[in-house]
C-alpha positions, -999 to +999 in steps of 0.1 A: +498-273+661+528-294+667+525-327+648+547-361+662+573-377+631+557-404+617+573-437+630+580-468+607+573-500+627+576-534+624+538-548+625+530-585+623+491-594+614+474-620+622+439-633+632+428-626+670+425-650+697+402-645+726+431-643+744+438-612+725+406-591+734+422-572+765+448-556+741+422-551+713+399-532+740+428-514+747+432-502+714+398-499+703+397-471+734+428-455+728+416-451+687+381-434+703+400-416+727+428-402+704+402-398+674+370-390+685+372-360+697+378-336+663+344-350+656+325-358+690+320-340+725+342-352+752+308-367+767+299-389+738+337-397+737+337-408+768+304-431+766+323-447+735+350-460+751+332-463+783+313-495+766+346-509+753+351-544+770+374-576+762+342-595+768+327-579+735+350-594+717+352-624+733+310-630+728+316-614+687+340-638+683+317-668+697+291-656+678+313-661+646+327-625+636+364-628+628+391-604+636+425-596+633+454-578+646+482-559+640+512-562+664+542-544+670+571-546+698+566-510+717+588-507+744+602-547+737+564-561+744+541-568+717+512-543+714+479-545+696+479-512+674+448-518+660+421-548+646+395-553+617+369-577+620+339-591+597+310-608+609+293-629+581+254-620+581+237-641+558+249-625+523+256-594+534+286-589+556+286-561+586+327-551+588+351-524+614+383-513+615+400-494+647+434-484+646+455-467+672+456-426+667+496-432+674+495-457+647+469-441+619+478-427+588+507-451+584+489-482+566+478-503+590+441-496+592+447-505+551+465-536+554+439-547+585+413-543+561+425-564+534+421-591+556+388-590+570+380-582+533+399-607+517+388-635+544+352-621+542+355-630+503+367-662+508+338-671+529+314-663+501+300-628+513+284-607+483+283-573+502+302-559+528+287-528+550+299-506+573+279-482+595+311-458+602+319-434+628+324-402+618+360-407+623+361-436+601+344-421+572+378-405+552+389-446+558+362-463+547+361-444+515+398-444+508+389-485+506+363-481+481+332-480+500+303-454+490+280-439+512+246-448+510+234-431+541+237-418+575+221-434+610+221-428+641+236-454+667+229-460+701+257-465+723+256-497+747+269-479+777+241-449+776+212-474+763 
């Protein structure tokens, strides 16, 4: 197994704009693409990413869930390695977190978190959940979270 060097990059956060959901979909593919498959078929991989749209984010955000984004100059244009989000529910707060494969493991996915979760806070939420991919699992509980349980979800694009 040949593994890439790990790459220190210059990342800028902020929160998303609409204008920013064609790069998020972008990366919110390439982390399902890059990551899915040591725990997924290729088929279920590809109706994942297959129901990845800007407009989902665009209609979440309308809708009131907040994102942000990490950036970073790849090939001298700015590129959207990965977002969080939280989307305030009452008291309870539903949250996610997709990084770029290229750009996981290097802190990014932790520092995109503290934001949703720190704005999330700010905003009064008492509970924050998170109904993980498999993937996402080893993430979610390197930020605290405990599992509670395990669901099935039906994906948009085979529903």
């Amino acid at each position: 197994m040949v593994t890439e060097p790990s790459v220190t990059l210059a990342v800028q956060t902020r929160r998303a704009l609409p204008a920013d959901a064609p790069a998020m979909a972008l990366a919110h593919v390439d982390s399902i693409r890059s990551l899915g498959p040591a725990f997924y078929g290729a088929d279920l991989v590809d109706a994942w990413a297959a129901g990845v749209t800007p407009g989902m984010y665009v209609q979440a955000m309308a809708e009131g869930e907040v994102f942000f984004i990490a950036l970073s100059a790849l090939d001298g244009q700015p590129e959207v390695l990965g977002f969080s989000s939280h989307r305030p529910d009452g008291g309870d707060d539903g949250a996610s977190c997709y990084v770029r494969g290229g750009a996981a493991r290097q802190g990014i996915g932790s520092r995109l978190w503290a934001l949703a979760e720190a704005h999330a806070r700010a905003q009064g939420v008492a509970a924050i959940t998170i109904e993980a991919s498999l993937p996402g699992v080893p993430f979610y509980r390197a930020q605290g979270f405990v599992e509670i349980g395990t669901c099935d979800v039906w994906l948009r694009s085979v529903a």
